[in-house]
Structure formats: C-alpha cells, structure tokens
C-alpha positions as CSV (number, residue, x, y, z in Angstrom):
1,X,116.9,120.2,44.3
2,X,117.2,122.2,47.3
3,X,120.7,121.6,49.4
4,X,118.0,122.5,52.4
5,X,116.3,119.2,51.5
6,X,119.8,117.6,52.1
7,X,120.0,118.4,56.1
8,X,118.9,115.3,57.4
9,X,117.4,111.3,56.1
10,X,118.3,107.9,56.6
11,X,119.0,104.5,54.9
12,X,118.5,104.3,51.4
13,X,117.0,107.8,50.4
14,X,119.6,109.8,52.3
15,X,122.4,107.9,50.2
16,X,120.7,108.6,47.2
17,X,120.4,112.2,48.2
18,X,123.9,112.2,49.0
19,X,124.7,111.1,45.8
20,X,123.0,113.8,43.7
21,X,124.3,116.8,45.9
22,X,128.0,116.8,45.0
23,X,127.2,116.4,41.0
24,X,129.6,119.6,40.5
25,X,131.6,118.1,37.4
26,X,134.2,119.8,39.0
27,X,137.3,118.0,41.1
28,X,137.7,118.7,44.9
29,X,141.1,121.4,46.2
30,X,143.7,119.0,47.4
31,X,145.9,119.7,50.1
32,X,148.6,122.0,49.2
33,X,146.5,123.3,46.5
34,X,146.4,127.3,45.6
35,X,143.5,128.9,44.8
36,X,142.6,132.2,44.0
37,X,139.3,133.8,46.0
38,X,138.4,137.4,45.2
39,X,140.7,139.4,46.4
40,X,143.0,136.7,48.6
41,X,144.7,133.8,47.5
42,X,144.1,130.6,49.6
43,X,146.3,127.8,50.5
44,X,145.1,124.5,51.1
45,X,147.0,123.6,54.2
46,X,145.7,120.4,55.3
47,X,142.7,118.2,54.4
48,X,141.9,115.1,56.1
49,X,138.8,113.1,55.2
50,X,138.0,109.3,54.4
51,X,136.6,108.3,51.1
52,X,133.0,108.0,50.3
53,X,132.6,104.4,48.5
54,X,129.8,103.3,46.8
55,X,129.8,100.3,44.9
56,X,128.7,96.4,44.6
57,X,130.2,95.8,48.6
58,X,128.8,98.4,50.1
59,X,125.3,97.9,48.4
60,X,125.4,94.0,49.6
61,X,124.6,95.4,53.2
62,X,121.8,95.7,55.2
63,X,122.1,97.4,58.3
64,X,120.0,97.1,61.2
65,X,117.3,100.3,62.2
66,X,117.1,102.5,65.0
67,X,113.4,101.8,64.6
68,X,113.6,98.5,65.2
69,X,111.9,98.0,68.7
70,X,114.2,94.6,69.5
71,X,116.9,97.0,69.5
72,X,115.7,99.2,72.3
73,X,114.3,95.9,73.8
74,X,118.1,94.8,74.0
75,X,119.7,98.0,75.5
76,X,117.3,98.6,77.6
77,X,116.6,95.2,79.7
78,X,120.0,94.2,79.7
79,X,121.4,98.3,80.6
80,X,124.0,98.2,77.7
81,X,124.6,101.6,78.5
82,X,125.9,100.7,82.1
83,X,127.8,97.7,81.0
84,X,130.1,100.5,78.7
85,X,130.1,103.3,80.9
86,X,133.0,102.9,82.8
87,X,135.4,103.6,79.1
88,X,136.9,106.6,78.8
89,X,136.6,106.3,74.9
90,X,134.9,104.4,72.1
91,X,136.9,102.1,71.5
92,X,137.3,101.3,75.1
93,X,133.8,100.7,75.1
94,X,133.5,98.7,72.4
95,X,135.9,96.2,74.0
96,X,134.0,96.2,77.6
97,X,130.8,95.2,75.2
98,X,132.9,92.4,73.9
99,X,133.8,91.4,77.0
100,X,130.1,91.7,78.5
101,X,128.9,89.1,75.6
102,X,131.9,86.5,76.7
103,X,131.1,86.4,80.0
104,X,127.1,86.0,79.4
105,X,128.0,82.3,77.9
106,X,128.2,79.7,80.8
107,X,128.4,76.6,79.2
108,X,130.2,76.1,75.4
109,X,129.6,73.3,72.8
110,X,127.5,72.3,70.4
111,X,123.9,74.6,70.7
112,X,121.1,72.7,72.5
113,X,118.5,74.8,71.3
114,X,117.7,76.8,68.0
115,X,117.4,80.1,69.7
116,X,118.1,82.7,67.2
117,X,118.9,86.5,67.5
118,X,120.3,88.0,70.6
119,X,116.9,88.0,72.7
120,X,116.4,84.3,72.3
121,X,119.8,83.8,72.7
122,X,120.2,85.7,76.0
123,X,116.9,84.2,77.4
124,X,118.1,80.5,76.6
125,X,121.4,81.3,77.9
126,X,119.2,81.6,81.4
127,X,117.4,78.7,81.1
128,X,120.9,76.9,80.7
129,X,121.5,75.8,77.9
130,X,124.9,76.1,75.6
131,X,126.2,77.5,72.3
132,X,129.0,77.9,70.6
133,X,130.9,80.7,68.4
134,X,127.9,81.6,66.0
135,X,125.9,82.7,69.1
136,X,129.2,84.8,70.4
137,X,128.7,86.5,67.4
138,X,125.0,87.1,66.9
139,X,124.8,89.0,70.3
140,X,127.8,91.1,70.1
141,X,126.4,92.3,66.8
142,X,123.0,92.9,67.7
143,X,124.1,94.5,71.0
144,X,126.7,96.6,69.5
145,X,123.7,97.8,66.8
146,X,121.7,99.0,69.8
147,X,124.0,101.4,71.2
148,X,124.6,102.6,67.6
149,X,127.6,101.0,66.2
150,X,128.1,98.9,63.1
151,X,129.3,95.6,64.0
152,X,129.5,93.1,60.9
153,X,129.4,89.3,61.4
154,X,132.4,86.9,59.7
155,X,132.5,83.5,59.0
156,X,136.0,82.0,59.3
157,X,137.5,78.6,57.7
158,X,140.5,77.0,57.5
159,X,142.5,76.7,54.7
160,X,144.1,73.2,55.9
161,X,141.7,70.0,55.7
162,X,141.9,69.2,59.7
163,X,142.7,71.9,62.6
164,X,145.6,70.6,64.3
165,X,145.4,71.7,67.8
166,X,141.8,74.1,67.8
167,X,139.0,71.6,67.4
168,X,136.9,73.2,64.9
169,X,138.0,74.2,61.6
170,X,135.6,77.0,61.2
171,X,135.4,79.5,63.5
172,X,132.3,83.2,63.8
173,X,134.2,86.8,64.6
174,X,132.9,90.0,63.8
175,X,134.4,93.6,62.9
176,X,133.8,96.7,64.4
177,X,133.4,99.9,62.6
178,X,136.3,102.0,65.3
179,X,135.1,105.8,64.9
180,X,138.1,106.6,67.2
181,X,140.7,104.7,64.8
182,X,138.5,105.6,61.6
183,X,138.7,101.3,60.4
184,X,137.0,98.4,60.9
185,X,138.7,96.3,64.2
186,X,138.6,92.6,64.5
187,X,136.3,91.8,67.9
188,X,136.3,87.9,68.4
189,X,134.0,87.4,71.5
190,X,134.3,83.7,71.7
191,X,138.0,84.3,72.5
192,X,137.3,88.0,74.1
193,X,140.3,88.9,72.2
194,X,141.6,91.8,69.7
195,X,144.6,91.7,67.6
196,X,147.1,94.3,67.0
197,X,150.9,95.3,65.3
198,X,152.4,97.9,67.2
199,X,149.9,98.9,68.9
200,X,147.3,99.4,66.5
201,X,144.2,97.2,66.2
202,X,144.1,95.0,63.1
203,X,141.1,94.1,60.9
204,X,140.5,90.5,60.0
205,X,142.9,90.8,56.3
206,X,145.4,92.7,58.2
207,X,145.6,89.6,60.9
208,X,145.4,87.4,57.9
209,X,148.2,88.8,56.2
210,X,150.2,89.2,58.9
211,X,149.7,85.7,60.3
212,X,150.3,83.9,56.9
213,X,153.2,85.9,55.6
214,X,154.9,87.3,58.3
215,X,154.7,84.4,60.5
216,X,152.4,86.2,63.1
217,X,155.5,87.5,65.5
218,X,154.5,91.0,65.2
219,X,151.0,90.7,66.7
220,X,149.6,91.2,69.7
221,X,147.0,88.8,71.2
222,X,144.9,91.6,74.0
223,X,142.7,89.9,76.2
224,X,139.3,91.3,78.1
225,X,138.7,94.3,79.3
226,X,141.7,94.0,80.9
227,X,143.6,94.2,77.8
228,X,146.1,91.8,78.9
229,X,148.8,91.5,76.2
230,X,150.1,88.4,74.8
231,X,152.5,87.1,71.4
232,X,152.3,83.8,69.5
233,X,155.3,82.6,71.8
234,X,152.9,83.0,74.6
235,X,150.2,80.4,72.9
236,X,148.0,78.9,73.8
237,X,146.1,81.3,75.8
238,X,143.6,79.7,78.7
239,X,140.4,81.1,78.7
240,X,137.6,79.4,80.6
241,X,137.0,75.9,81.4
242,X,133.6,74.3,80.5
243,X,132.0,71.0,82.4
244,X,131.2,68.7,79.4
245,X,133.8,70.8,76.6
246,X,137.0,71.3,78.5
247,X,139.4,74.0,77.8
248,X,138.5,77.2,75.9
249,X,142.0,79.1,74.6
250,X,143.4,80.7,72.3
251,X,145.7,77.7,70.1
252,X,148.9,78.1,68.6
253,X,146.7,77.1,65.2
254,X,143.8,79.4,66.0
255,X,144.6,82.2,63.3
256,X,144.9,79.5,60.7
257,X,141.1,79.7,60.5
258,X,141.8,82.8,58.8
259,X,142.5,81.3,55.4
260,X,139.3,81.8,54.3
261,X,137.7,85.1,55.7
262,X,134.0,85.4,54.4
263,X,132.2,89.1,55.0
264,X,128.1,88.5,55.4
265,X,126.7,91.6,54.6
266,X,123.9,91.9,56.9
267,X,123.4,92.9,60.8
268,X,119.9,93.1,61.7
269,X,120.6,89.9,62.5
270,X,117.2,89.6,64.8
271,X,115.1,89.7,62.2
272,X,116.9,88.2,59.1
273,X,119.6,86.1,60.6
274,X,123.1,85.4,58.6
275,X,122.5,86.5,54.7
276,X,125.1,83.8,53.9
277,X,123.9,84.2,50.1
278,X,124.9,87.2,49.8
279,X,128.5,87.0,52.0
280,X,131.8,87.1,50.0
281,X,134.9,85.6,50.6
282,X,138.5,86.6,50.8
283,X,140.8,83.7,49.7
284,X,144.2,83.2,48.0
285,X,146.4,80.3,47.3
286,X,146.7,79.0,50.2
287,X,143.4,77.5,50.2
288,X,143.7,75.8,47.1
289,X,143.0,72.5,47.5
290,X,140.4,72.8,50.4
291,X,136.5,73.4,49.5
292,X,134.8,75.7,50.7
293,X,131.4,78.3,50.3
294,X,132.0,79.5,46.3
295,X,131.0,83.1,46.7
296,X,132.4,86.4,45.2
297,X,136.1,86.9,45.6
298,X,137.0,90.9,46.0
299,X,139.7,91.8,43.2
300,X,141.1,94.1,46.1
301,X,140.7,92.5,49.6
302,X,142.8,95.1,51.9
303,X,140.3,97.8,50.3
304,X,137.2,96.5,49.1
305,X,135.4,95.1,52.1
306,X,137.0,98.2,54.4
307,X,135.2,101.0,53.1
308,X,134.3,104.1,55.5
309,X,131.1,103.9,57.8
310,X,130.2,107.5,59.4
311,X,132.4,109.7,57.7
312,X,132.2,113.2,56.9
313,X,133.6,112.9,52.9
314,X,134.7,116.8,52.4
315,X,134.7,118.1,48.4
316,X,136.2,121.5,48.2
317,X,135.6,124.1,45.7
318,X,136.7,127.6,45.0
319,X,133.5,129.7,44.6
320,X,133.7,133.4,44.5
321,X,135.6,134.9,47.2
322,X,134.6,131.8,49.4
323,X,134.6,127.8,49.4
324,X,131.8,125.7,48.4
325,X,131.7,122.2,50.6
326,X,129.6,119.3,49.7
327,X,129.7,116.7,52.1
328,X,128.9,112.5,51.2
329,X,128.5,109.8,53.7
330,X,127.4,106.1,54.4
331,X,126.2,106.8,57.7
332,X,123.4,103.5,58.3
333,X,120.7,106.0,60.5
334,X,122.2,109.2,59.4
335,X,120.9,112.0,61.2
336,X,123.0,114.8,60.2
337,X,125.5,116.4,59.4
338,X,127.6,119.0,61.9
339,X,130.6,121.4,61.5
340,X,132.6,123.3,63.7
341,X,134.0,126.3,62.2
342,X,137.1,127.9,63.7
343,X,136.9,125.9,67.1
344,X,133.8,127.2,67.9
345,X,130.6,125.4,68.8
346,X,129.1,122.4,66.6
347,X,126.6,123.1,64.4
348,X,124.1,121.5,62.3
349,X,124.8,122.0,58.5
350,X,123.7,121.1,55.0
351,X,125.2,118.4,52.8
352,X,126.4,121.6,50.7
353,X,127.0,125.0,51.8
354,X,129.4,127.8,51.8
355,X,132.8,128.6,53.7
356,X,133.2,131.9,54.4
357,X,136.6,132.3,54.4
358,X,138.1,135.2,56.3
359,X,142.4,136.3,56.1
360,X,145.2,134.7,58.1
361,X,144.3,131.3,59.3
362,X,140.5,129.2,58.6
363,X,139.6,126.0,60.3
364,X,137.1,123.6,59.2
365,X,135.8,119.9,60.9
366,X,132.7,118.3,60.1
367,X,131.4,114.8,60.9
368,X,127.9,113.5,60.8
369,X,125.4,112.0,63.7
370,X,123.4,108.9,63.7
371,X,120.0,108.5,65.2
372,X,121.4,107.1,68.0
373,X,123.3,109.7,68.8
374,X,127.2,108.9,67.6
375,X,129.0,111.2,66.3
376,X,131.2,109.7,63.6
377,X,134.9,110.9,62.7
378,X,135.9,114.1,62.3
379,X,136.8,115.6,58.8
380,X,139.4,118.9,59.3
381,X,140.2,121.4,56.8
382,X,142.7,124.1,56.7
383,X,142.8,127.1,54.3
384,X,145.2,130.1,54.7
385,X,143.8,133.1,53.4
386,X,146.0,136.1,52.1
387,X,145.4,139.3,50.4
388,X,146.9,139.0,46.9
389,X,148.8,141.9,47.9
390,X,150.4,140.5,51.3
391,X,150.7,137.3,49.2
392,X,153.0,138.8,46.3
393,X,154.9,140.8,48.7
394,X,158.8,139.4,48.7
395,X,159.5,137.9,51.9
C-alpha cells in the first residue's frame, strides 16, 4: 500500500486505512528519548499527542455525514453559523449553540406531538406545541453535527426510587467533543448549563464523581451564554417559567440523576433516532437496589467512554538520518491530515511521511480537518538535533 493513498477518506475505510499504515512492529520515541540519526544525535524534547483508541466503544458509534442533506438543511435555514459567530473560540461557540437550542423551546412538559429529529422538532416548536428534555437534546445534537462537531446524546437516571425536589427521575444531556480542551464537556440544554472544578469543564463521570463523592462543593454550576457562575449553596437555580409546568431550575437534587449515566452511541439522530440498544451504562453501588436499562457496564468508566475524537495520534521513529511519522485518528468526516513544520505555514500531509530533521532546534504540530472544515487539536513535537561531535563535547 501506498502512504499516497493514505492523504485523505472518511468514515469507515479511512479508519481502516489508518489502521494498516502505522503496522511498523516498532514502538514510538517517547519524550525524553535519545536517538541517534546519522551523523547527530536527537533529543526528544517534548511530545504531546492524544491516544488513538479503537475498540468495542468506539466501534458502537455511528456518527452523523457531511453528506447528509438534513444537515445542510439545518445550518442553513436556521443560519447556525450566525447564531455562533459572535465567540471568540470553540468552545465559546459551542455554549452560544447551547444556549440558541434553550431559548428555541417556549412551552415545557410532556411532548404533544411525535415530531422527531431536529427539523420536525423546530417546525412543531412554531406551530406551538411543547417538549421536554429528550427534544433539548435531539436538536443540540443534530445542530452541533451540522457545523461539524461531535455531540453525543446521554440518557440520565436516578439512582434513588423517587426525585425528591426535580420532578422527573430521568433526565437527556449530551457531551461535546471540546477541540479547544481536547475532552468531551457535559452541555445540558434543558438547563443551558455546563459544569466545572476550578475552572475546567467537566464531562458527565467527572460531575458524577464529583457530585457523589465529594459532595459537589467544588463545582461550578455556569449558566447561558452569559456564563453566570453558580455553587450547590446557590441551588436551586430559576430558569424560565412555563404557563401549564411552572418553574424550570436547576434543584438542589438535580445531579442525583447522575447515578446512572447511559452513553447512546449514535448522532445522526435525523435519520435513526436514539440507538438505545446499543447505549451502555455507567453504574456503581449506589444504584443497587433501583432498576434500570441492563446494558454493558464499561470496566473503566473515566476512560472507556472518553476516547479522543479529531486528534492527530503522532508515532515517532528514528529512520536514517531523519524521523519517520505515522499519524492515526478517529476523525468522523476526516478530510486530512495537516502539519506545520517549524512555524511555518500548514500543510497538507500523508498519514506517514518523513521529518527532515535539521541541527539545533525542530518543531513539529499536526492535526487533521474534517469535511466541514474543523480543524481538530493540535499534536506538537520537539526534537533537538546535535552533531555527535558538539554532543560529546564536555560542557
């Protein structure tokens, strides 16, 4: 195989392509590592890149396609570009779309129609009529998918029998896959609310675990686009009032719905709706006792449902006087891939190539682009290169 046929695919074939190209039988440089390269002696000074993961959770998901024409019917009529173009940065963005998908729901309750998918949704949603968190989470998911970002849908459930304060014991979120802080964040569009612990935004296990065993007083409760900040001593948080509901807020019990935390694998949600068969479940032993869904329970749930989406994965090996890079990813609508090379301009490059690596100080970043046009985050590199000479010489 060719690495020239490596340059660019999507979906299935390009991760199978990415799998065969970095078959080397050989094990990456790690940081710190010295190498000898011709003539110079190299020094691994730094080498920052996510994982690539491949393996029964990532292969439960579905993403949704850049082909799909719902997609581009979504972003387009309802100028999803405009409604995030006032943030400065990704993640910034990401939060104004939440925000936009709260404030299209103007009555709450129980669903009065069976509208399904984001279209349907938004269309009912004009003709009056009211839903509830599951709806929330459909059209932040499908919306997010049209501007190019990997939104995942979660089903929530309390580990208690009754909610004490909350209403319903079962509650929709979603995560977002946060290029800028390279992890999935928790978006809850119901609420319009993130969650973080000094200052950084939390994933739905880390709010879990927080909540349960640390009693919660480390997190941060942010609001809107406004990012108003609040802590559990502020609960409960008043949201909106709704003719024929009441109050919606944020209760004092509202992360107990956390107890259960089930991931559905699937976000073309348009066209397939919820794969609930296929979802799996984080749980412990604090939901003995209360029945649930029995689905799949990861051995490791703060690493098995938070694998990488969009990275770069660098491998580094020594090869004659230079360095060979082969490059993995999980990019849903890869494009390609792109590295910059001593701060110059970006450039597209192959899934495997060579490094030509020059004396003194060499600079590396990759990260790949999806067919819509995001860039995901950046791998860096950093090799010092000395001749074995200069290297030897007593200091």
């Amino acid at each position: 195989m060719k690495a020239s046929k490596l340059v660019c695919g999507s979906g299935v074939f390009f991760f199978i392509l990415s799998t065969l190209c970095a078959q080397s039988g050989r094990e990456s440089l790690k940081e710190g590592a010295v190498v000898a390269l011709g003539g110079r002696t190299a020094t691994v000074k730094k080498l920052h890149t996510l994982s690539y993961v491949e393996d029964d959770y990532t292969r439960r998901f579905k993403f949704d396609s850049f082909e799909n024409p719902k997609l581009r019917e979504l972003r387009t009529r309802y100028k999803l570009d405009d409604v995030v173009a006032p943030g400065r940065e990704e993640f910034e963005k990401q939060v104004l779309l939440m925000d936009w998908v709260h404030q299209q729901f103007k009555k709450f309750g129980q669903p009065s129609t069976n509208a399904r998918g984001a279209l349907e949704i938004l269309q009912a949603l004009d003709d009056g009529h009211t839903f509830f968190c599951s709806q929330y989470a459909q059209l932040l998911v499908s919306s997010a998918a049209s501007l190019g970002w990997i939104d995942r849908p979660l089903a929530l459930r309390m580990h208690r029998g009754a909610a004490k304060v909350g209403g319903s014991t079962e509650h929709s979120v979603t995560e977002i896959w946060s290029n800028q802080h390279r992890k999935w964040v928790m978006l809850d569009p119901t609420s319009n609310m993130y969650l973080e612990r000094s200052g950084v935004a939390l994933n739905a296990y880390e709010i879990r675990q927080e909540w349960f065993y640390q009693n919660g007083t480390n997190l941060t409760f942010v609001i809107g686009k406004e990012r108003k900040k609040y802590r559990k001593s502020d609960l409960p948080i008043f949201l909106k009032r709704f003719a024929g509901f009441g109050d919606l807020a944020v209760h004092p019990d509202e992360l107990d719905k956390y107890g259960f935390t089930a991931y559905i694998p699937n976000t073309d949600l348009m066209n397939s709706g919820f794969d609930y068969a296929r979802m799996f479940i984080v749980k412990d032993q604090l939901c003995d006792g209360t029945k649930w869904h029995v689905r799949t329970v990861p051995a490791h749930p703060a690493t098995d449902p938070y694998f990488p989406i969009g990275q770069a994965a660098m491998g580094l090996f020594a090869e004659n006087e230079n360095i060979r890079v082969e490059m993995k990813t999980l990019t849903p609508n890869f494009e390609r891939y792109e590295i910059q090379v001593d701060g110059g301009e970006w450039k597209p490059a192959r899934a495997m190539f060579i490094w030509n690596i020059h004396d003194g100080q060499n600079r590396l970043n990759a990260r790949t682009v999806n067919r819509f046009g995001v860039s995901g985050p950046v791998s860096e590199a950093a090799l010092r290169a000395e001749k074995k000479t200069d290297f030897l010489r007593p200091q």
